[in-house]
One Martini backbone bead per residue (centre of mass of N, CA, C, O) as a GRO file, in nm:
protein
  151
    1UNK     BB    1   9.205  11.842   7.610
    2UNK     BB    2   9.057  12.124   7.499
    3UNK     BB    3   8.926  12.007   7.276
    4UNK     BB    4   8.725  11.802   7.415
    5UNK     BB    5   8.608  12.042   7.641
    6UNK     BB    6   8.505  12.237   7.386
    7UNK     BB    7   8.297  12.030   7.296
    8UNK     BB    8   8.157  11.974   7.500
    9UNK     BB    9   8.070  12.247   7.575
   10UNK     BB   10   7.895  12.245   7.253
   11UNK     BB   11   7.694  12.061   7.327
   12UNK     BB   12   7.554  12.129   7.601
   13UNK     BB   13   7.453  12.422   7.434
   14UNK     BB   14   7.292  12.248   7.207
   15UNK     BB   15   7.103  12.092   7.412
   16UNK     BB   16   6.980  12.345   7.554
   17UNK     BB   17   6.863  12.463   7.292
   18UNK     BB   18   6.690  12.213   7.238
   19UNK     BB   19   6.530  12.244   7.476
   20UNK     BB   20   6.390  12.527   7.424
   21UNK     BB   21   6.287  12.460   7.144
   22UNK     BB   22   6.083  12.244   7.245
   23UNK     BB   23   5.926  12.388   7.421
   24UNK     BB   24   5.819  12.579   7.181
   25UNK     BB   25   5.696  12.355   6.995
   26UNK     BB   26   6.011  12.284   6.823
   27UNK     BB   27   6.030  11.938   6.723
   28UNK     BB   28   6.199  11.963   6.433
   29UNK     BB   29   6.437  12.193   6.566
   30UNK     BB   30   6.531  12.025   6.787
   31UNK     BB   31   6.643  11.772   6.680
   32UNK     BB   32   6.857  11.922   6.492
   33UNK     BB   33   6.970  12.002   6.667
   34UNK     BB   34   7.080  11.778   6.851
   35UNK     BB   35   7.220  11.646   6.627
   36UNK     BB   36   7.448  11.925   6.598
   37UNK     BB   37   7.548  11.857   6.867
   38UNK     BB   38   7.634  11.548   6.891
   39UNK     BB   39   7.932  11.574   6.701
   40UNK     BB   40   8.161  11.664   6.898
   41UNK     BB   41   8.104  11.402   7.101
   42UNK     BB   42   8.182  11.250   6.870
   43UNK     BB   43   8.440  11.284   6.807
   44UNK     BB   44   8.583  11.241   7.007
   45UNK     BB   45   8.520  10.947   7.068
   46UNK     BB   46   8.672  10.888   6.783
   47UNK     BB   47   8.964  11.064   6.772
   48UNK     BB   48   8.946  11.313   6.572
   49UNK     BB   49   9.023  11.566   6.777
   50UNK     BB   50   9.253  11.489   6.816
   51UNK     BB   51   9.423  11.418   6.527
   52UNK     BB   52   9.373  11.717   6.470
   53UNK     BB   53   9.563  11.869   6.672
   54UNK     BB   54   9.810  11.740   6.594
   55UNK     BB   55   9.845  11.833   6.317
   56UNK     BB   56   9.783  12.108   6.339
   57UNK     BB   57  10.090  12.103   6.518
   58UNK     BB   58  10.219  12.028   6.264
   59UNK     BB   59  10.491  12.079   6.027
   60UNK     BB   60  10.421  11.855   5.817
   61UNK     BB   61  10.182  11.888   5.749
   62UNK     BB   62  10.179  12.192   5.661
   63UNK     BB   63  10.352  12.116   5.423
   64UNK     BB   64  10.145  11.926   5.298
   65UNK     BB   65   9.948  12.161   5.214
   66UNK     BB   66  10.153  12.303   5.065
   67UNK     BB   67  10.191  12.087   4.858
   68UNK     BB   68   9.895  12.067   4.739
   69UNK     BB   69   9.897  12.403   4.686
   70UNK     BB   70  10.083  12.338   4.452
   71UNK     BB   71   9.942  12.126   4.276
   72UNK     BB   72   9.696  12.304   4.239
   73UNK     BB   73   9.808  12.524   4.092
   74UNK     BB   74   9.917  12.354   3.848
   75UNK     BB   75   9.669  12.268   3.723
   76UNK     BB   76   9.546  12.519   3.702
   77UNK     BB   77   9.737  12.626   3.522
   78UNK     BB   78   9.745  12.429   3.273
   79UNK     BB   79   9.492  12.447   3.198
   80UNK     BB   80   9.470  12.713   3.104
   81UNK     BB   81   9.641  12.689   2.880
   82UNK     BB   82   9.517  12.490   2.731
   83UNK     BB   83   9.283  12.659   2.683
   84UNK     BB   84   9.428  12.872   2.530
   85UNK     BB   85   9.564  12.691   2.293
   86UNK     BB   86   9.344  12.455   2.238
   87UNK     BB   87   9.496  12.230   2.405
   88UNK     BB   88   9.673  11.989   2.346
   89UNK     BB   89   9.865  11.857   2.113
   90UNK     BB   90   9.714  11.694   1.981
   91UNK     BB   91   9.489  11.820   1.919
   92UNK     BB   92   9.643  12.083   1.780
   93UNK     BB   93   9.755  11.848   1.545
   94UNK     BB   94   9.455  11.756   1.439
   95UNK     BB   95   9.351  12.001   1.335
   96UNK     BB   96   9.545  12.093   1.153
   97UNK     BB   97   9.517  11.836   0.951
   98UNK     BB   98   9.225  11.943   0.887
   99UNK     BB   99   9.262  12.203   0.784
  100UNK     BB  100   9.433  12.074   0.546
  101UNK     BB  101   9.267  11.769   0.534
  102UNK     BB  102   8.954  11.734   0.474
  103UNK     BB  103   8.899  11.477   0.334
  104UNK     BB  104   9.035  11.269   0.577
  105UNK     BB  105   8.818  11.407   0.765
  106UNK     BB  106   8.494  11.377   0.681
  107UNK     BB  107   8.432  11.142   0.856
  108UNK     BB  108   8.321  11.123   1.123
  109UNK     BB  109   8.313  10.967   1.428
  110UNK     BB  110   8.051  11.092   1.511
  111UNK     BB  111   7.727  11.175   1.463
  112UNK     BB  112   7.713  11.363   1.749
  113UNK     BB  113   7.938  11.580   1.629
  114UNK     BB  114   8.058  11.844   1.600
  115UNK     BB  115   8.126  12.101   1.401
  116UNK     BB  116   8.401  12.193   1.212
  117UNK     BB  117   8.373  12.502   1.209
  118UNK     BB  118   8.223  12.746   1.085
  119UNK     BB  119   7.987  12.857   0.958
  120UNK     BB  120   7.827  12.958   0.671
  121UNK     BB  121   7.697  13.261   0.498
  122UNK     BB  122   7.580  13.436   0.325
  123UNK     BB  123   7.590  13.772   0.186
  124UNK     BB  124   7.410  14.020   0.243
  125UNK     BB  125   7.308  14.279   0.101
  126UNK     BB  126   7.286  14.594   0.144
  127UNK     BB  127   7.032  14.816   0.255
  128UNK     BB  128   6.876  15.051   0.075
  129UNK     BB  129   6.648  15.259   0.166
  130UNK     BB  130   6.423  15.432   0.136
  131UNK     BB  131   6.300  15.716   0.321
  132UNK     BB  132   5.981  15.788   0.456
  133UNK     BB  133   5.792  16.105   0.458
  134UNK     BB  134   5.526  15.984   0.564
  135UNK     BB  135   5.249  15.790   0.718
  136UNK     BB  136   5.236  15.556   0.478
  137UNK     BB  137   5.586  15.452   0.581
  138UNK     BB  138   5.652  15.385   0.879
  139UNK     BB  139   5.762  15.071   0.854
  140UNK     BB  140   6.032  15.124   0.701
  141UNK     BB  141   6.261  15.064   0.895
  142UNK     BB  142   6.160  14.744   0.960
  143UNK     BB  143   6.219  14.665   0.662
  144UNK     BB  144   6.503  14.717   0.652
  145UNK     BB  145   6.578  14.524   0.868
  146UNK     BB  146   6.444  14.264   0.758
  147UNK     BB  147   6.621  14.261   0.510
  148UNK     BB  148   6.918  14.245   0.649
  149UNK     BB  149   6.836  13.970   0.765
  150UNK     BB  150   6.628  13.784   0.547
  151UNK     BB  151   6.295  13.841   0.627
   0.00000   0.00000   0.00000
């Protein structure tokens, strides 16, 4: 009975708003706030309202929030995990076989699938370039710099 009242009278409240606005000359903020008044007076025709009340006082629901939180927390830990270990039994039973046996899974399952390992690129040699100490070799930082990445 009480959230019905308090429903009404927000909705009123909202409707009453939407009038002020209109008058100001702002007739699609006002059409928008009257349209967010009537939401709490169809809710509550439709009986929503009531059955909401309801259930916020009842042990059983809130028990049932309780289980639902408790199983969102397990899904959520779970996953955790699994990002942690590297996926599933099965994925990392089958990356093991693959790294075992490069041979027998040398074609991929699709030609989109990303490869498997790290990329290898060889080891560029270390650049030791004498550093100039006049001004016609300014840029010799930045060509050590740029051997040293093999550009």
């Amino acid at each position: 009975m009480i959230a019905e009242t308090v429903c009404s009278a927000a909705s009123a409240a909202g409707l009453g708003i939407a009038v002020v606005t209109a008058y100001r000359k702002r007739f699609v903020a006002a059409a928008r706030i009257a349209a967010y008044s009537l939401v709490p007076v169809g809710l509550v025709m439709t009986g929503v309202v009531g059955w909401l009340a309801h259930t916020a006082f009842s042990p059983v629901a809130w028990a049932g929030f309780g289980v639902l939180g408790a199983a969102w927390a397990l899904f959520a830990t779970t996953r955790a995990v699994e990002r942690r270990r590297g996926g599933t039994r099965a994925q990392r039973r089958a990356a093991r076989d693959a790294q075992r046996d490069p041979v027998a899974t040398a074609a991929p399952s699709s030609s989109s699938a990303p490869a498997l390992g790290p990329a290898t690129r060889p080891a560029a040699p270390p650049a030791t370039a004498p550093r100039a100490t006049g001004s016609s070799d300014d840029f010799s930082d930045i060509e050590a710099i740029l051997k040293k990445h093999g550009i």
